[in-house]
N, C-alpha and C positions, 0 to 999 in steps of 0.2 A: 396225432394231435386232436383233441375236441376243442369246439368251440362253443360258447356259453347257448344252452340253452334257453334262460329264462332271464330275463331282465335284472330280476332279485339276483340274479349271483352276480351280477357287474357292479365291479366301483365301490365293494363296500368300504372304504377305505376314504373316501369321498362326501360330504354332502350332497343331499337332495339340488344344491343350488348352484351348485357346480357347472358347468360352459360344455355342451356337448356338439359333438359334430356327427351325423352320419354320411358314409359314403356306401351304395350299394353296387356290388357284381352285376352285371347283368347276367349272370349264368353262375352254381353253385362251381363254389371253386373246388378241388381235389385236396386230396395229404399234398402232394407235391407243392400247388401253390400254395397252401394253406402256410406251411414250413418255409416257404421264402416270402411270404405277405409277414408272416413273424417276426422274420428275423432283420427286415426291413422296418417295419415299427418298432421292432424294440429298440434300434440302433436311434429312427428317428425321436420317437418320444423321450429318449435317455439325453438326448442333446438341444431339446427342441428348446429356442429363445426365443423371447417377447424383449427388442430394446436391449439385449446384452444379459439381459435375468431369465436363468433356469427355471422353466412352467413346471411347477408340479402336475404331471401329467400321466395318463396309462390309457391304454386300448383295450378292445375288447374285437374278437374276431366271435360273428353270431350268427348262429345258424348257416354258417357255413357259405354266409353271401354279403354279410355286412360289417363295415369296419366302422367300430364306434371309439372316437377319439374324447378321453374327460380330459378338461383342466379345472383343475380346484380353484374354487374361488379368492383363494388368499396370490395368485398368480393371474393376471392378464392377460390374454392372448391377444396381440395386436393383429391387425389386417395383416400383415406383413408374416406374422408365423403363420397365421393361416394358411395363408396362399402357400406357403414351406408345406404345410398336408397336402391341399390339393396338388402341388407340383410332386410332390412323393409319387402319389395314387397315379398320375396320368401316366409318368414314369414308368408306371410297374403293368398299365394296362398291353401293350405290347407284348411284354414276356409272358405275361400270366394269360392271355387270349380272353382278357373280358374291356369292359368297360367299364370305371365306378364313377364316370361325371356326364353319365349322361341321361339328363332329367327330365327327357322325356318319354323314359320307362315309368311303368308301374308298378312295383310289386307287390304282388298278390298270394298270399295263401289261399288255394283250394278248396275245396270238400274232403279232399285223399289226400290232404297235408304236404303236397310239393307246392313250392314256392315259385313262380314263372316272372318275369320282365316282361312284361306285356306294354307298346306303344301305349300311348295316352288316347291315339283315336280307337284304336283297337279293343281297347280297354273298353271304353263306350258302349262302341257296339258290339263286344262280348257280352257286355252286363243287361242292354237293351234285350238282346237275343234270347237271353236266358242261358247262353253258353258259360256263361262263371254264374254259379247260384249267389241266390241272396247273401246266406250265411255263409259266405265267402269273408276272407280277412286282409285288409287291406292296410300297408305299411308306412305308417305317418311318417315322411321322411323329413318333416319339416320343424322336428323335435328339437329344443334347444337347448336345457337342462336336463340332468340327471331325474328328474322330479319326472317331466314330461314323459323322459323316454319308458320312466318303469311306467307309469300309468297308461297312456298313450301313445305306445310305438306302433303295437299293432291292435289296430282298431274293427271295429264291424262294416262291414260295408256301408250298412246302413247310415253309418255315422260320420263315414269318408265323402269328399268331394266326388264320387261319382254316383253316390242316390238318387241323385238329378236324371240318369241314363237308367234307371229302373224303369219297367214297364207298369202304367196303372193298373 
């Protein structure tokens, strides 16, 4: 199984305006979880209701750490299906030996292109240290639309909340 690459291949089927959710692994998942994270979303989002109404809905499994839930704007997703994703995902954190709700990870693209969950304090003073370089890439998880996420999923360090922990 692969999983999308690049932002542009998700959702085209979808507008830009569309209701987006991320949840990230804290560790790249395998073929094995990869294939029952699948087959688990595809059952959830094929049944997933807002209020008794069918969301137009689909997933997207990226880079092999992050599960990206669209609902199309002409469907609502209440508090209520939501929290049906998150209780999915917690669910699955057990078998699959990761975590995807827990937000006090960071993840991070590299210099060598591996992706790490690194704590928030840790984060800090890796980036103070010099231990994560500048032109490190740092993964907006706080993306809401389809719009945000192609534009600004993954951003520059630079540009992310931890510039702040750079060294003058």
């Amino acid at each position: 199984m692969m999983t999308n690459e690049s932002p542009m291949d998700s959702f085209l089927d979808f507008p830009e305006n569309s209701s987006l959710w991320v949840y990230h692994s804290s560790k790249p998942l395998n073929e094995p979880q990869l294939e029952r994270l699948q087959t688990s979303l595809t059952h959830f989002v094929k049944n997933w209701k807002s209020h008794g109404q069918a969301l137009k809905a689909d997933f997207s499994l990226y880079l092999n750490q992050f599960v990206i839930l669209v609902v199309h704007p002409s469907s609502m997703a209440s508090g209520c299906s939501i929290d049906g994703s998150v209780h999915l995902l917690k669910s699955l954190e057990t078998e699959l030996e990761t975590e995807f709700l827990n937000n006090a990870l960071v993840p991070i693209r590299l210099e060598d292109n591996r992706i790490v969950s690194i704590p928030f304090l840790e984060a800090r003073k890796d980036v103070k240290t010099g231990k994560i370089a500048r032109d490190a890439k740092v993964f907006n998880l706080s993306v809401r639309n389809l719009s945000e996420f192609r534009n600004n999923f993954e951003i520059d360090l630079m540009d992310s909340f931890l510039k702040n922990s750079l060294p003058a």
